[in-house]
Structure formats: structure tokens, C-alpha cells
Jmol script that loads the backbone (N, CA, C; Angstrom):
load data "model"
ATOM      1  N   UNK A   1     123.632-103.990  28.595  1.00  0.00           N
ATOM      2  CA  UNK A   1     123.570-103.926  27.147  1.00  0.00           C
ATOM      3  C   UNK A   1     124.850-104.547  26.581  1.00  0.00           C
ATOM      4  N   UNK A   2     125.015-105.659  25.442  1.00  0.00           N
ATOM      5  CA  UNK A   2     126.162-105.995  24.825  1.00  0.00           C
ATOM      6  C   UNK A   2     126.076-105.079  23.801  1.00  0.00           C
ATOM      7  N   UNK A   3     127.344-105.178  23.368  1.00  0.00           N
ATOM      8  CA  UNK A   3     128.201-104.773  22.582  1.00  0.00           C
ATOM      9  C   UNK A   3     128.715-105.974  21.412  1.00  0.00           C
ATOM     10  N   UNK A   4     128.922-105.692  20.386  1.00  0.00           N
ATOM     11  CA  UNK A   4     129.788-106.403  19.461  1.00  0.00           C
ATOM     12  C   UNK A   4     130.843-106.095  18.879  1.00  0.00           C
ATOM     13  N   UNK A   5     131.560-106.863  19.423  1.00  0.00           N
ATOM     14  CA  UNK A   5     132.975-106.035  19.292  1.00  0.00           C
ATOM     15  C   UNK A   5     134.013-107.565  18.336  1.00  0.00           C
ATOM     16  N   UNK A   6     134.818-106.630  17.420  1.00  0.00           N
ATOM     17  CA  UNK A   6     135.759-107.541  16.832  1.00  0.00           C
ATOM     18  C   UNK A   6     136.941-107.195  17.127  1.00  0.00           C
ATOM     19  N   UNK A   7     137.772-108.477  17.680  1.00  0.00           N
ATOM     20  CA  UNK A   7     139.118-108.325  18.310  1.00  0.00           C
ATOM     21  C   UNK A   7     140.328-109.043  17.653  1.00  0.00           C
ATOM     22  N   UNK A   8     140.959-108.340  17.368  1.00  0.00           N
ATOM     23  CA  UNK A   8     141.962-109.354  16.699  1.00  0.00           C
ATOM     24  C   UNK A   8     143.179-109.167  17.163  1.00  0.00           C
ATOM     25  N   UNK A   9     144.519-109.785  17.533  1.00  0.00           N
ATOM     26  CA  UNK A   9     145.578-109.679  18.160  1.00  0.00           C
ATOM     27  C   UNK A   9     147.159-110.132  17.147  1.00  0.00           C
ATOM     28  N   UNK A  10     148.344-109.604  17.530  1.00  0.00           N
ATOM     29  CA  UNK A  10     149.080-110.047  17.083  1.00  0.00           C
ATOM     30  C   UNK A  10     150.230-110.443  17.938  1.00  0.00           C
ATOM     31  N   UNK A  11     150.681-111.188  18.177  1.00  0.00           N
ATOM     32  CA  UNK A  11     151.780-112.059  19.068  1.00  0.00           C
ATOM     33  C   UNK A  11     152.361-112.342  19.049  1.00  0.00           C
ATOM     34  N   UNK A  12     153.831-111.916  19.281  1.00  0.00           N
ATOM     35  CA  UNK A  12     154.873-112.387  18.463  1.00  0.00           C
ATOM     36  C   UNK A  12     155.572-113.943  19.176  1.00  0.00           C
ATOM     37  N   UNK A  13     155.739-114.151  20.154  1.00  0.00           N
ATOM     38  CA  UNK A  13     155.646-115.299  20.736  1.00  0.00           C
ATOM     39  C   UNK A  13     154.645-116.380  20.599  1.00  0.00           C
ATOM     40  N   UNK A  14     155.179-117.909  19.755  1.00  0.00           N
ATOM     41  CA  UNK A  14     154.237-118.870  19.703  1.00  0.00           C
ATOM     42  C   UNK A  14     153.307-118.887  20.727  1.00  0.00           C
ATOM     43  N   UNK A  15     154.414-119.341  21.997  1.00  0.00           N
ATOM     44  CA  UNK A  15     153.349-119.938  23.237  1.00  0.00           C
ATOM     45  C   UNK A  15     152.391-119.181  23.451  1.00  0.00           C
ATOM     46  N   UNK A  16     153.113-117.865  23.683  1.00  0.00           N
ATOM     47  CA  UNK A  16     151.946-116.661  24.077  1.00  0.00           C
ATOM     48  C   UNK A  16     150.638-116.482  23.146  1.00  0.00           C
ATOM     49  N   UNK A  17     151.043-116.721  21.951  1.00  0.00           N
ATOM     50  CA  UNK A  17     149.785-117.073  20.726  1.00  0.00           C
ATOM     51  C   UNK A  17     148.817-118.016  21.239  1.00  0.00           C
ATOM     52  N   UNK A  18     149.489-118.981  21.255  1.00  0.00           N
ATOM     53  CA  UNK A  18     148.516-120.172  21.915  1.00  0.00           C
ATOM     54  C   UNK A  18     147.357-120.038  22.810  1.00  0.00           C
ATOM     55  N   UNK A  19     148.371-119.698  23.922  1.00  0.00           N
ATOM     56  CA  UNK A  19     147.465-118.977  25.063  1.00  0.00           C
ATOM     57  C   UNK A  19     146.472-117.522  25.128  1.00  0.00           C
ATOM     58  N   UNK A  20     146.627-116.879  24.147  1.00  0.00           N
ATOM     59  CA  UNK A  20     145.641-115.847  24.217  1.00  0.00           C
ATOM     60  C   UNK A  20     144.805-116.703  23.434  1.00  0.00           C
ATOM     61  N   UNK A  21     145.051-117.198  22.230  1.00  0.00           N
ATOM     62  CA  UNK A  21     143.658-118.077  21.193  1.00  0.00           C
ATOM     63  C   UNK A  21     143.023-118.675  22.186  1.00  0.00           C
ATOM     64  N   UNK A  22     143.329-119.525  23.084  1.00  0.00           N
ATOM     65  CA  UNK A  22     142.439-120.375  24.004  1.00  0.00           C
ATOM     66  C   UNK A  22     141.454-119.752  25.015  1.00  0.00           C
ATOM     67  N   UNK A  23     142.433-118.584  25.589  1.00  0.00           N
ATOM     68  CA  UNK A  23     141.574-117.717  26.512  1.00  0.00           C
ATOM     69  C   UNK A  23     140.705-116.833  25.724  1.00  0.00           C
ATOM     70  N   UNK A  24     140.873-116.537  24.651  1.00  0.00           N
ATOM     71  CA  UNK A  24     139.651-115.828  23.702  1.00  0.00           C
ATOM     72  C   UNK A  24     138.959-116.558  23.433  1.00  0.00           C
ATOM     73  N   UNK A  25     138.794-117.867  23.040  1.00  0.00           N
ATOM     74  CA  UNK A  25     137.617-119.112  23.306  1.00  0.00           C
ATOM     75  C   UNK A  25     136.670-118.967  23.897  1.00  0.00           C
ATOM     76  N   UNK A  26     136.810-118.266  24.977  1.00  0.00           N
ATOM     77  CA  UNK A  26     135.905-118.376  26.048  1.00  0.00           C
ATOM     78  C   UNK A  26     135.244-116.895  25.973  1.00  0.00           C
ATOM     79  N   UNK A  27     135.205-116.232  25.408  1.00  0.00           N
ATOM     80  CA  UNK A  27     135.084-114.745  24.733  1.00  0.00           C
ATOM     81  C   UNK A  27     134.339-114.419  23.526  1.00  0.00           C
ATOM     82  N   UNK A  28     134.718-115.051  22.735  1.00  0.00           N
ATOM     83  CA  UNK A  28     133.668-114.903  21.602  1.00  0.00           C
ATOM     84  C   UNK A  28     134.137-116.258  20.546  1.00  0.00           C
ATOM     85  N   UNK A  29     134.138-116.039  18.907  1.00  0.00           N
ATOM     86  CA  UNK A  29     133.615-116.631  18.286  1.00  0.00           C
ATOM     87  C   UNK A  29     134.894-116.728  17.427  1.00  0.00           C
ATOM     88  N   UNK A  30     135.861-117.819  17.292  1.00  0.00           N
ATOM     89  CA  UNK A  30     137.109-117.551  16.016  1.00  0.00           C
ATOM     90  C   UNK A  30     136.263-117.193  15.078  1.00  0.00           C
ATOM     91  N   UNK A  31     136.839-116.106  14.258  1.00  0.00           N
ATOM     92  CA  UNK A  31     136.107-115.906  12.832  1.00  0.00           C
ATOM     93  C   UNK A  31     137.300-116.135  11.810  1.00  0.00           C
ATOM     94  N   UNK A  32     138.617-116.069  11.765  1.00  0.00           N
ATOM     95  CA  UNK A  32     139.883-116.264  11.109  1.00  0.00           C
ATOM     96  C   UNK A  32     141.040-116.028  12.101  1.00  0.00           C
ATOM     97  N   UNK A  33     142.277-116.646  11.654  1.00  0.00           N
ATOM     98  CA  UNK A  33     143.747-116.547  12.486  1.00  0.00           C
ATOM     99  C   UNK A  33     143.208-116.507  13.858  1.00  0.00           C
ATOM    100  N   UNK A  34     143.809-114.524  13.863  1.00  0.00           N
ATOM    101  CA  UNK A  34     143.599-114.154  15.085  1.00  0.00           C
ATOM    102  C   UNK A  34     142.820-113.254  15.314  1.00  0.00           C
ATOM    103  N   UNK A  35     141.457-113.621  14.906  1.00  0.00           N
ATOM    104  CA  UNK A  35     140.269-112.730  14.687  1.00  0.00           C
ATOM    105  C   UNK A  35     139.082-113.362  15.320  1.00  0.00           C
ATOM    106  N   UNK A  36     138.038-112.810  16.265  1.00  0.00           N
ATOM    107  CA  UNK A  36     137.202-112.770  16.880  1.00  0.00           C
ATOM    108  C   UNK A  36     136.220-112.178  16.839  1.00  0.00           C
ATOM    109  N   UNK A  37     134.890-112.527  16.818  1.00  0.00           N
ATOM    110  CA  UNK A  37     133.849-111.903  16.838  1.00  0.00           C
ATOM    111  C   UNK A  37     133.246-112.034  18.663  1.00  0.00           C
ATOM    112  N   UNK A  38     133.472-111.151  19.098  1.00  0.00           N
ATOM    113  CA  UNK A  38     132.643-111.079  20.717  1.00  0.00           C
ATOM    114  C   UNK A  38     131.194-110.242  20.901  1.00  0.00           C
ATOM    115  N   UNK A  39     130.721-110.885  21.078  1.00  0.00           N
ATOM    116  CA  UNK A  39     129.362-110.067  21.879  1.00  0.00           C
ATOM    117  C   UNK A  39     129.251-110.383  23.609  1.00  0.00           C
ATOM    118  N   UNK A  40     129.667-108.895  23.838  1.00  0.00           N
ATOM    119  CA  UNK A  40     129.951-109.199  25.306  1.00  0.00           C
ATOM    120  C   UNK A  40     129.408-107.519  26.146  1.00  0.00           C
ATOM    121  N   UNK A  41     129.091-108.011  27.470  1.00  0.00           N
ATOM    122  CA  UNK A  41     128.643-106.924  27.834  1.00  0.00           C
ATOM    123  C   UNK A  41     130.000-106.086  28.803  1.00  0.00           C
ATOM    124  N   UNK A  42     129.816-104.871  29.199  1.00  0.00           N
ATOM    125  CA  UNK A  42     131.096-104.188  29.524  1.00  0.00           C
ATOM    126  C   UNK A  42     131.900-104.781  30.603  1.00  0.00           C
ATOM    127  N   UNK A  43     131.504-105.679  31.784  1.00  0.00           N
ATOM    128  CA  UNK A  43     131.731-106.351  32.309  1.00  0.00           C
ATOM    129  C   UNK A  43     132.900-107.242  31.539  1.00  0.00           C
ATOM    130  N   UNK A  44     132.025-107.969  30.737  1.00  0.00           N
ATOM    131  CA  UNK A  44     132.892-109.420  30.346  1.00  0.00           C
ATOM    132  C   UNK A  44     133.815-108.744  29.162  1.00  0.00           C
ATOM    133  N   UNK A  45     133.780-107.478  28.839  1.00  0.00           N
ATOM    134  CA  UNK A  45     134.459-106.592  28.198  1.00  0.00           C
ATOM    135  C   UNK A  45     135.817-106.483  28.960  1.00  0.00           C
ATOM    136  N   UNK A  46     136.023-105.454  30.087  1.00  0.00           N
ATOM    137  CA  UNK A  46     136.900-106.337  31.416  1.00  0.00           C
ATOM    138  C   UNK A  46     137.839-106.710  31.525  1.00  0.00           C
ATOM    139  N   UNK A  47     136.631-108.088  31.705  1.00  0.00           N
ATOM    140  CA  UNK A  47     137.300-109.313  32.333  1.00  0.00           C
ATOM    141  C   UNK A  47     138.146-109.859  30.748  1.00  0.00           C
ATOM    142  N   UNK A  48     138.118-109.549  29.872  1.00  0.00           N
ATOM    143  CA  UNK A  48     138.300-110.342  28.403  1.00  0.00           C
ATOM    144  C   UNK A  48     139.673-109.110  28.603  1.00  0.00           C
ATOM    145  N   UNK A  49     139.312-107.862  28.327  1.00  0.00           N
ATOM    146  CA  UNK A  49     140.730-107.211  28.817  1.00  0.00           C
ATOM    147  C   UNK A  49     142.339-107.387  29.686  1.00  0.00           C
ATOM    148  N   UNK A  50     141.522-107.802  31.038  1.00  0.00           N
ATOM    149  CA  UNK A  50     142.325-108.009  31.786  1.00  0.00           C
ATOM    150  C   UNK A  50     142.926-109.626  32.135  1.00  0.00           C
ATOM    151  N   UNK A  51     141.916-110.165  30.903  1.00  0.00           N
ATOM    152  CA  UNK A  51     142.800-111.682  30.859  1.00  0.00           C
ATOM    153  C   UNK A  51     143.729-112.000  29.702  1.00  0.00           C
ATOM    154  N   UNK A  52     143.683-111.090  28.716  1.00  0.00           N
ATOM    155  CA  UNK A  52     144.141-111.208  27.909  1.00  0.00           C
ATOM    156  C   UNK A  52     145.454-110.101  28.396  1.00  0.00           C
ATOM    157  N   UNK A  53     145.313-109.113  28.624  1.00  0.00           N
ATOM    158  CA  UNK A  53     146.026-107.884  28.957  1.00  0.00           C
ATOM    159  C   UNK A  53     147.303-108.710  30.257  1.00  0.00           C
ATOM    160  N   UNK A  54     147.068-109.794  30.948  1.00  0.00           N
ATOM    161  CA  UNK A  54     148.065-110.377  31.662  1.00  0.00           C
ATOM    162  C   UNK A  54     149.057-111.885  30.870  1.00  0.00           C
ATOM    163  N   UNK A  55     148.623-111.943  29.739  1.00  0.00           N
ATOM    164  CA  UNK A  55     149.019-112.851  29.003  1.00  0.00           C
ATOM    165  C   UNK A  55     149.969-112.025  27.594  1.00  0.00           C
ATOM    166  N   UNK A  56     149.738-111.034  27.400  1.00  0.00           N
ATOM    167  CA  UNK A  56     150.067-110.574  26.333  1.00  0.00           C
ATOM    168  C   UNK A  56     151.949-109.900  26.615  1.00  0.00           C
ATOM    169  N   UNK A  57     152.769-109.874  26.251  1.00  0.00           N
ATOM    170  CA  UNK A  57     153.951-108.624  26.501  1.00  0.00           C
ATOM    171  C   UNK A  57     153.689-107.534  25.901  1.00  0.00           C
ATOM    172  N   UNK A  58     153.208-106.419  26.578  1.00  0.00           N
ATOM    173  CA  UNK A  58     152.916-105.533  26.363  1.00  0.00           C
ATOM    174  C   UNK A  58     153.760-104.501  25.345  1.00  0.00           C
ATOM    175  N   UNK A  59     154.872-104.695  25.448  1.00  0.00           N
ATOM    176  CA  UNK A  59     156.091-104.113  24.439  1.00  0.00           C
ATOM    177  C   UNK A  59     156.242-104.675  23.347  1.00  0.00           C
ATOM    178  N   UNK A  60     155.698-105.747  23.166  1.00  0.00           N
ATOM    179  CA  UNK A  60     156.050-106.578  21.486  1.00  0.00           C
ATOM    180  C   UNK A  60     154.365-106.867  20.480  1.00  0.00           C
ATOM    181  N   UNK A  61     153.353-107.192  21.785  1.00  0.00           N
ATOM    182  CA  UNK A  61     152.313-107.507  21.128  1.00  0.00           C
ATOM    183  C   UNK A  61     151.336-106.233  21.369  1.00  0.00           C
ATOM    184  N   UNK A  62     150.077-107.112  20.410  1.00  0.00           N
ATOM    185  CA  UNK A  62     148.766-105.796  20.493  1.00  0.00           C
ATOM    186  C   UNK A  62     147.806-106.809  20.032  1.00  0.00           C
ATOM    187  N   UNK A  63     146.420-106.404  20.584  1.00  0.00           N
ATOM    188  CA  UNK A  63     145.141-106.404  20.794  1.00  0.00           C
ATOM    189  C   UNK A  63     144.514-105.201  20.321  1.00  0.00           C
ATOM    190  N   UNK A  64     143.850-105.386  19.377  1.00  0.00           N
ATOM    191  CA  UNK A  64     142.792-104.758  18.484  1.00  0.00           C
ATOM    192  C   UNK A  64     141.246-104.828  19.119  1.00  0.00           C
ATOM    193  N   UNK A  65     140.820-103.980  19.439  1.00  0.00           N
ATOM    194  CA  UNK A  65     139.298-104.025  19.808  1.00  0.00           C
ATOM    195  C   UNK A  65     138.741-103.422  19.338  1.00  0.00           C
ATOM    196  N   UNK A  66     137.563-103.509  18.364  1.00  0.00           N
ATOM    197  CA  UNK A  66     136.847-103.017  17.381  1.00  0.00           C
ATOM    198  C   UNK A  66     135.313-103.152  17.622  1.00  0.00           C
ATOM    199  N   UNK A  67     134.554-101.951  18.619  1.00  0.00           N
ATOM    200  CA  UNK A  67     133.603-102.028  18.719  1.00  0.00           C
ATOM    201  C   UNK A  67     132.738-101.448  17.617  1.00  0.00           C
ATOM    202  N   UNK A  68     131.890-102.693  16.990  1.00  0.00           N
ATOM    203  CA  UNK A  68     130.787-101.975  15.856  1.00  0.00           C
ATOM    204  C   UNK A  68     129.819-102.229  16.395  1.00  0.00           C
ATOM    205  N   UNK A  69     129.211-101.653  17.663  1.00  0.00           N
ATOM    206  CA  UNK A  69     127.693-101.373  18.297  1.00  0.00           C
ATOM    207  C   UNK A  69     127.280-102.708  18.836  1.00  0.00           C
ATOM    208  N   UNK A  70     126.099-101.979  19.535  1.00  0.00           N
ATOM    209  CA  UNK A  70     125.208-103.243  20.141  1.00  0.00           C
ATOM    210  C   UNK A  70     124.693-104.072  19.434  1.00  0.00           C
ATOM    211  N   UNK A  71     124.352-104.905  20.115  1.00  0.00           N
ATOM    212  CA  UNK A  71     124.458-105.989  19.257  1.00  0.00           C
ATOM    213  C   UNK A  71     122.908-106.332  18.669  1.00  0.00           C
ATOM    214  N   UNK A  72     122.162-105.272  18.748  1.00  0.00           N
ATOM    215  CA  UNK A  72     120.803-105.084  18.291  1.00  0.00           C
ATOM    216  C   UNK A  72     121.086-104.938  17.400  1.00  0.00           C
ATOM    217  N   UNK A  73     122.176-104.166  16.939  1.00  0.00           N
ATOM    218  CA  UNK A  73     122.602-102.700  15.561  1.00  0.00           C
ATOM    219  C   UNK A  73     122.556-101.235  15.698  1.00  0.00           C
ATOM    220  N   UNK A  74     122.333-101.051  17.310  1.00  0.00           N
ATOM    221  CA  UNK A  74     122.331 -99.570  16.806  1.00  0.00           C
ATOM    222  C   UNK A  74     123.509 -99.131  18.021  1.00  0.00           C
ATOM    223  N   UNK A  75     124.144 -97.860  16.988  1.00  0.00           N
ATOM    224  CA  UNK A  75     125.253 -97.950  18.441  1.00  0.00           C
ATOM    225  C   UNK A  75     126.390 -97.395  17.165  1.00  0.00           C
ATOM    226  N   UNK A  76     127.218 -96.452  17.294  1.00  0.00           N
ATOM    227  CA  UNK A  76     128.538 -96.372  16.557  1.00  0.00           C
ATOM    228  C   UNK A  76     129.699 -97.249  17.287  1.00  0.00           C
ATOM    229  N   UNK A  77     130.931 -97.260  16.414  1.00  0.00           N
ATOM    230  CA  UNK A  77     131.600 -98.060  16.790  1.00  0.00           C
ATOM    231  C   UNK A  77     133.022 -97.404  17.279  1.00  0.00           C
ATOM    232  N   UNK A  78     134.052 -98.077  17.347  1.00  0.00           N
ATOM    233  CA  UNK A  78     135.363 -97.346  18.081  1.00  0.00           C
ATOM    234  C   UNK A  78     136.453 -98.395  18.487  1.00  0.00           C
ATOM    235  N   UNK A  79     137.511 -98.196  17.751  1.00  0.00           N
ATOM    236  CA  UNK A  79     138.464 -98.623  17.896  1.00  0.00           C
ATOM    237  C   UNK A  79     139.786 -98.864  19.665  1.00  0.00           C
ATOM    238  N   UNK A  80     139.995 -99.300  20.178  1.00  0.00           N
ATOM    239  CA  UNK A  80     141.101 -99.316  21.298  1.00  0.00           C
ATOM    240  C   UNK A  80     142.079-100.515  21.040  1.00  0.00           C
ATOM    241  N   UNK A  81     143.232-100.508  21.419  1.00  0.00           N
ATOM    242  CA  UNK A  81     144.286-101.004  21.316  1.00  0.00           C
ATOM    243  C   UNK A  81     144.818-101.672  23.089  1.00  0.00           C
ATOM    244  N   UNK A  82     145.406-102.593  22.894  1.00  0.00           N
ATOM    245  CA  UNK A  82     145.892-103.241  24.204  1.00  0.00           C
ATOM    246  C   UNK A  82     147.338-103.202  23.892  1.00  0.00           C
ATOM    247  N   UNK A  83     148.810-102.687  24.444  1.00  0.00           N
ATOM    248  CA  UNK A  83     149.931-102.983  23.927  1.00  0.00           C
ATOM    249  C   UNK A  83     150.001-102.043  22.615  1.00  0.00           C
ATOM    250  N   UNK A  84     150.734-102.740  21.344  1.00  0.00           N
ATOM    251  CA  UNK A  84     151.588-101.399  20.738  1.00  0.00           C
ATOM    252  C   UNK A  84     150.581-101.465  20.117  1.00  0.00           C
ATOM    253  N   UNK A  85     149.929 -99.855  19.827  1.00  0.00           N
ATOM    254  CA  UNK A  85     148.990 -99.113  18.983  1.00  0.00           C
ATOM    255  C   UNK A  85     149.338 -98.909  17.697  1.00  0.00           C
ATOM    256  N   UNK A  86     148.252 -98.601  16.267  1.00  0.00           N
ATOM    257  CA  UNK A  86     148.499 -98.587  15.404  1.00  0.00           C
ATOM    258  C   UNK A  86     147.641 -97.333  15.333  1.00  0.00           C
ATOM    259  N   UNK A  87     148.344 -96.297  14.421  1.00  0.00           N
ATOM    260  CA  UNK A  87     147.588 -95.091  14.129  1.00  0.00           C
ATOM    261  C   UNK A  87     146.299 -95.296  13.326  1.00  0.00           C
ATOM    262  N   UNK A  88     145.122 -95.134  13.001  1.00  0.00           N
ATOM    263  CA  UNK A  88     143.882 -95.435  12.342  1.00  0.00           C
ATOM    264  C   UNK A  88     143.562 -94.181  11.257  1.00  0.00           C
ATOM    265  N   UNK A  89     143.584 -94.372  10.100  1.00  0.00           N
ATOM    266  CA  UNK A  89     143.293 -93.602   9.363  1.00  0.00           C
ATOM    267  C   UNK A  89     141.725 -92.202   9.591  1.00  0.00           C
ATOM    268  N   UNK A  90     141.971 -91.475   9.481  1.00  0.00           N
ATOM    269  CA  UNK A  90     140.629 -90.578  10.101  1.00  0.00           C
ATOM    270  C   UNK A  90     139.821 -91.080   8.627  1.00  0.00           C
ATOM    271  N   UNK A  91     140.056 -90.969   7.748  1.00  0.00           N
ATOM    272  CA  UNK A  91     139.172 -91.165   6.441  1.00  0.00           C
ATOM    273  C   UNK A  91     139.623 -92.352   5.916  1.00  0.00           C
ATOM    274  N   UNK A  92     138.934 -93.149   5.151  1.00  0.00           N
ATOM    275  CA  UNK A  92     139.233 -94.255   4.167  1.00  0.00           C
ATOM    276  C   UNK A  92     139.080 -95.283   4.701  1.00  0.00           C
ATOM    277  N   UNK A  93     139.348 -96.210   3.620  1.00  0.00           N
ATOM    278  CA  UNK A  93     139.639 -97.679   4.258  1.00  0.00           C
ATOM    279  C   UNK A  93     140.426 -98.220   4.826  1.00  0.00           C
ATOM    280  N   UNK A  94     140.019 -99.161   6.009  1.00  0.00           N
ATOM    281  CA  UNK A  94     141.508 -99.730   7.009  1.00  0.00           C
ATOM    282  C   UNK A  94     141.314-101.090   6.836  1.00  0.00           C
ATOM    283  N   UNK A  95     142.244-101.710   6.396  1.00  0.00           N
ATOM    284  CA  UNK A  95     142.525-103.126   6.515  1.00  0.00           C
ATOM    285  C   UNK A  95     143.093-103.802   7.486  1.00  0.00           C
ATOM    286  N   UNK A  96     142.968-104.539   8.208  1.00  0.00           N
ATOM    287  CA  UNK A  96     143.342-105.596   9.616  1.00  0.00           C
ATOM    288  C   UNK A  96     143.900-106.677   9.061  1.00  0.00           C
TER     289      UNK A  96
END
end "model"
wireframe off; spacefill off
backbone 0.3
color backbone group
């Protein structure tokens, strides 16, 4: 079963920018900057983790993963973080 998940990252290193945009290429869909639309199944979920997760410095940058369901539509969604976490509001609106 996929998933649709929106990922967005922040990087504080050019090069390292570079190189995660390219390897997310292969992952899903630029939708803006450093924003992604993926439909991927848990597998290539992963593998998109752990390729990005060896490119990233874990102490300066972060990876946003924003699962809003399968990609049928049905399915709740859920937030995870790669590197430095951002607290998520329990109520209201969150802006990225």
C-alpha cells in the first residue's frame, strides 16, 4: 500500500542542499524550494530515509515527513522528523 507523504527539508550547507534535492528526485515530485510530494510505499519510504538520512548532518539539518494517507485518500496522517525536530502544535494551524 502507498502512502502520500510530503517532505520538506532544511539544510544549512549549500552542497549538502544540492545533494539531498537531487536524491529526492528520485523520490517524489518538487512541489516548491524544498518541498516534495512522494507517493511511496514503506519500503521506498526506507530507502528515501536512509538516503537522505546519510547525506544530511544530523546536528544542523532536518527532514520533515508529513504523511497525509494513502494515496487512495483514506488513511490519517502523521508527522516524523529526520535530524533537529520541531515541536508541532497539538491544535491549530502549522505552517512549513
Amino acid at each position: 500500500m502507498r502512502h502520500r507523504y510530503v517532505v520538506a527539508y532544511d539544510v544549512t550547507d549549500p552542497k549538502r542542499l544540492r545533494v539531498v534535492y537531487k536524491k529526492m528526485c528520485g523520490f517524489g515530485d518538487w512541489l516548491q524550494y524544498s518541498v516534495f510530494r512522494c507517493d511511496l510505499s514503506d519500503v521506498e519510504l526506507t530507502l528515501m530515509k536512509a538516503a537522505v538520512g546519510a547525506i544530511i548532518n544530523h546536528a544542523e539539518d532536518r527532514l520533515m515527513i508529513v504523511d497525509v494517507g494513502r494515496v487512495d485518500g483514506r488513511g490519517a496522517g502523521a508527522f516524523q522528523f529526520i535530524g533537529v525536530a520541531r515541536d508541532i502544535p497539538a491544535n491549530g494551524a502549522v505552517i512549513v
